[in-house]
C-alpha positions, 0 to 999 in steps of 0.5 A: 500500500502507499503511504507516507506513513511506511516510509522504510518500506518505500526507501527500502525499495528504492535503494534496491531499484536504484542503488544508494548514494554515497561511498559505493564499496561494501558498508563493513563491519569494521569500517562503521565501528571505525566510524562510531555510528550506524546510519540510518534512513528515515522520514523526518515526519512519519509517525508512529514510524520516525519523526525528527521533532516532538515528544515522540521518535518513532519506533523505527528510531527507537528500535535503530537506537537499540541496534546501533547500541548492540553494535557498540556505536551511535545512532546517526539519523540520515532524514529523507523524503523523496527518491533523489534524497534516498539516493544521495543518503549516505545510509547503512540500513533502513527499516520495515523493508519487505520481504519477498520470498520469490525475489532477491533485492536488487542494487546491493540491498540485502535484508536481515532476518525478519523482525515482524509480521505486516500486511493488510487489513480492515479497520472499522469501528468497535460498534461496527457489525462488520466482520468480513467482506461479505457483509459490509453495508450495501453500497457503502464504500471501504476506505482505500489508498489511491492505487494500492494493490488492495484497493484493486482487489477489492475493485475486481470483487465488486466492493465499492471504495472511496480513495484517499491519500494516505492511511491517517486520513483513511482512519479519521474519515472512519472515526468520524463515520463517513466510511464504514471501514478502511483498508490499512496496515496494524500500525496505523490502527494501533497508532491511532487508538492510541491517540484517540482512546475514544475511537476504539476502532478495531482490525478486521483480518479479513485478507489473511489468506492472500500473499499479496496482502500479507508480507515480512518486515526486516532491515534493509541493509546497504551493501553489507559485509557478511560480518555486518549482517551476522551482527544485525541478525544476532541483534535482532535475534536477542531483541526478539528473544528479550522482548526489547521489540515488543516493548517499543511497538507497545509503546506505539500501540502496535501488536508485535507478530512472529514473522512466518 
């Protein structure tokens, strides 16, 4: 789905489309100890996924943060929000990359072990009488992303839709009822309950059998040595294993899910 919302998935694909900017050898291990810092691309106003100001970073920071500590250096934010900016950031890793099992990355993108469990699915209100597609209202339209792979899916099965730009703007027109359900990711739903206890809008895993809607979460790593992703996947390995992960969703009202 597009969103500006899931920046790392969108960086992550356009370094593998495109290649990153900056030093083009391998980003070793050695070489960002030497340095002191891992670098990571994010967008700068994207919550609950990354912000460069107020009370609040975004887990992908904080969960950066974690990783960087585990390697003994910093954390250095590199803030990007268009395909050029990717391209010229000097980043070593980005977040929420997906992984597709029937196809490697391209441009020297290689992907960490998986982190969590994403895709799409329905968010309509706790009152709501709604618990599967084919009982939706007639002729009341689910709320879509503009030219999203779910909002064509839904198309071809005959459930009318109404497009919006981003999935924040999807859950308030839901909110205030002027759509009876929305496709959007977990995240967005939890995020938002979060920050409007009173809305109490609830999931609707009515895509979990399509592969196309449901996918992987890992690190998107820039041209790493083996040494460097052996680390990362360790990291990671010990952060899901101690709960760090879950403890920083958590905080973001988000559900961490095993990846499969």
């Amino acid at each position: 789905m597009r969103s500006a919302t899931r920046l790392g998935i969108a960086v992550a694909l356009v370094l593998a489309a495109g290649g990153a900017g900056g030093d083009a050898s391998a980003r070793s291990l050695q070489a960002i100890a030497e340095r002191g810092a891992l670098a990571l691309c994010a967008n700068p106003s994207a919550l609950p996924f990354a912000s460069k100001t107020g009370t609040v970073p975004g887990f992908q920071i904080e969960l950066a943060e974690k990783l960087a500590e585990r390697l003994g250096v910093a954390l250095r934010r590199e803030w990007v929000l268009s395909a050029f900016q990717y391209r010229r950031a000097d980043c070593d890793v980005v977040f929420d990359a997906i992984v597709h099992r029937d196809a490697k990355p391209e441009g020297g993108l290689r992907l960490s072990r998986p982190y969590h469990r994403s895709g799409v699915v329905l968010a309509a209100q706790k009152d709501s009488g709604v618990s599967s597609l084919t009982n939706l209202p007639p002729g009341k339209p689910v709320g879509v992303q503009v030219e999203s792979l779910v909002s064509m899916t839904l198309g071809k099965g005959g459930v009318p839709t109404t497009p919006f730009v981003l999935e924040a703007d999807i859950m308030t027109a839901l909110a205030d009822r002027q759509i009876e359900a929305g496709a959007v990711t977990p995240a967005s739903i939890g995020w938002f309950n979060l920050n409007h206890p009173d809305a109490q809008l609830r999931p609707v895993p009515v895509f979990e059998n399509d592969p196309d809607l449901n996918w992987n979460l890992a690190v998107g790593m820039i041209r790493p040595d083996d040494k460097l992703r052996e680390r990362l996947d360790a990291a990671l390995e010990a952060m899901l294993a101690d709960g760090t992960i879950a403890r920083i969703y958590t905080r973001y009202g988000i559900e961490l899910r095993s990846p499969q």
